[in-house]
N, C-alpha and C positions, 0 to 999 in steps of 0.2 A: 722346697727342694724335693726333687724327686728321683730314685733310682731307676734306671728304666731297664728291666731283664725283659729282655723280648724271648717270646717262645714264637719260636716257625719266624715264618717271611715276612717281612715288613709288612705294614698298613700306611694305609692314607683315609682319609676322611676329610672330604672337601669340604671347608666352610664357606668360604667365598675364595673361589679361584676365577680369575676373570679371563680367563682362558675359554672356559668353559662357555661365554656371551659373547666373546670377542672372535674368537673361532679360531685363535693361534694354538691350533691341534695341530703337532705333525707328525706323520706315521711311515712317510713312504721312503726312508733309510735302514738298512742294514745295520744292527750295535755289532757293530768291527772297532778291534786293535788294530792298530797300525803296524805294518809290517818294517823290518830294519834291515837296512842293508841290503835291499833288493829285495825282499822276502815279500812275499804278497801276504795282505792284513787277514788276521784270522779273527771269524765270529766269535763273539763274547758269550761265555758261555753260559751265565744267568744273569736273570735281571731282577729287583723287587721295585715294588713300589714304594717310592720314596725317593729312590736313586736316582741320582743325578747323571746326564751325557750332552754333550755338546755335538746338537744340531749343525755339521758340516756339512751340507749342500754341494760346495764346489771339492772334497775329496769324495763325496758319494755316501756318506755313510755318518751313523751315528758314534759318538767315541769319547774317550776319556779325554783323548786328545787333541789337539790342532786350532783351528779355529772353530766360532760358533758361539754362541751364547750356551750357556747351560740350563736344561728343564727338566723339569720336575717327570720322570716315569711314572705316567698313570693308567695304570690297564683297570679293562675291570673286576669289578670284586663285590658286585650284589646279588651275590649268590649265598641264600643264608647258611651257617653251619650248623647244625642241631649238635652235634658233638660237643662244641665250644660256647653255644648259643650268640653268636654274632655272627658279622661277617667271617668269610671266607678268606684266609689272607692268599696271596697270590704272588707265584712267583712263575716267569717266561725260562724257560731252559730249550737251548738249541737245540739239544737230541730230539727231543717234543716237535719240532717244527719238518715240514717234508723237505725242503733243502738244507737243513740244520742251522738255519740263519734267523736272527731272531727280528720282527720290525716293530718294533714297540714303539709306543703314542706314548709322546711328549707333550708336553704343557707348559708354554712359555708362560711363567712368575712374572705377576708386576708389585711394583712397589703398591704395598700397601694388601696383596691377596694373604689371606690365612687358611691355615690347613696344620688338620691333627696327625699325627705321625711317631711311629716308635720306631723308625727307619737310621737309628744312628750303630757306628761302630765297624758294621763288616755283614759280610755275605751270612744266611742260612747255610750249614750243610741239607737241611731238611724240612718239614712243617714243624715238625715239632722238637726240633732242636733247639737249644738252647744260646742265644744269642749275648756274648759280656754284655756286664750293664755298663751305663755312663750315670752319672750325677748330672742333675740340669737346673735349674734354679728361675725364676720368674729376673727377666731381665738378661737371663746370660745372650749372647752372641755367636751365631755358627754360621759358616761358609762349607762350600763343597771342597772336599779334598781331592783334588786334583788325579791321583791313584788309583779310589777306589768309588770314587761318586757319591760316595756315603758324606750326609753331613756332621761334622766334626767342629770342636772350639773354633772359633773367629781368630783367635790370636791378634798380633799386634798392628800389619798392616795386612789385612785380608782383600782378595780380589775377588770378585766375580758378586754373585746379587749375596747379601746378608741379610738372615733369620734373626729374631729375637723373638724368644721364650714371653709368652704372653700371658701364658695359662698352663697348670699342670694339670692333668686331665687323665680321664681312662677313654680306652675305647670301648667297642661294643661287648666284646669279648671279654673284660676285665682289666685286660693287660692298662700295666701303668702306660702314658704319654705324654707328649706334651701341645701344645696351640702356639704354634708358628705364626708370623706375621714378616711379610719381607719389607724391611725399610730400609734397604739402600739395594 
């Protein structure tokens, strides 16, 4: 069992993601909410690697919502940090971009990719803020929450692709993790 307090923005560490061979990269959507009631959809305002959005093509844009498969946000992050002594953790914020819109690169998940990650709970306020922890266990089950992209418990009848806890693990930087493997 592991506690995972994350400090700053999420991490990824690809172990075998077949995205990366298969070449189901896509980058060229907008991470927009969807607008209600007429309202036209507003850019999302951060993004970490880890986070989950469903690749909507036919409304134009990346999102929490609609249709789409759900994939894994993976920008880069091999930038080393001498501070922390790992990687660089990395997080996309709208303000940052010259039309404030964010296009971040997805990675369509298949059954059976693994990847390290302390991407559970909720957004950063900052690098080195302090993220709640979650409990994780060797075997437990997690799906994307639908809300916040972040992945969370499986619970009872979960949809969309499912994670199991494979390995409790650190990353470069120390911080606790865990080894992901998507089986369904």
């Amino acid at each position: 069992m592991a506690s995972i307090n994350r400090k700053g923005y999420g991490q990824v560490e690809p172990n075998h993601l077949s995205a990366q061979y298969t070449g189901q990269i896509y980058a060229q959507l907008p991470a927009m909410t969807a607008g209600t009631g007429g309202a036209k959809d507003t850019p999302i305002a951060q993004l970490e690697n880890g986070q989950f959005l469903k690749y909507n093509y036919a409304d134009g844009r990346a999102s929490l919502d609609g249709d789409g498969e759900w994939m894994l946000v993976f920008n880069e992050v091999k930038l080393y940090d001498e501070r922390r002594q790992g990687y660089k953790d990395f997080c996309m914020k709208a303000n940052e971009q010259s039309d404030g819109v964010i296009y971040p690169r997805l990675l369509k998940t298949n059954v059976g990719d693994i990847f390290t990650t302390n991407t559970f709970y909720g957004p950063a306020s900052g690098p080195d803020a302090d993220v709640t922890a979650v409990t994780l266990a060797v075997g437990n089950k997690l799906a994307v929450n639908s809300s916040t992209g972040f992945l969370a418990a499986a619970g009872e009848n979960p949809t969309g692709p499912i994670f199991q806890v494979v390995k409790v693990y650190t990353l470069a930087d120390k911080q606790p993790a865990v080894k992901l493997q998507r089986i369904q």
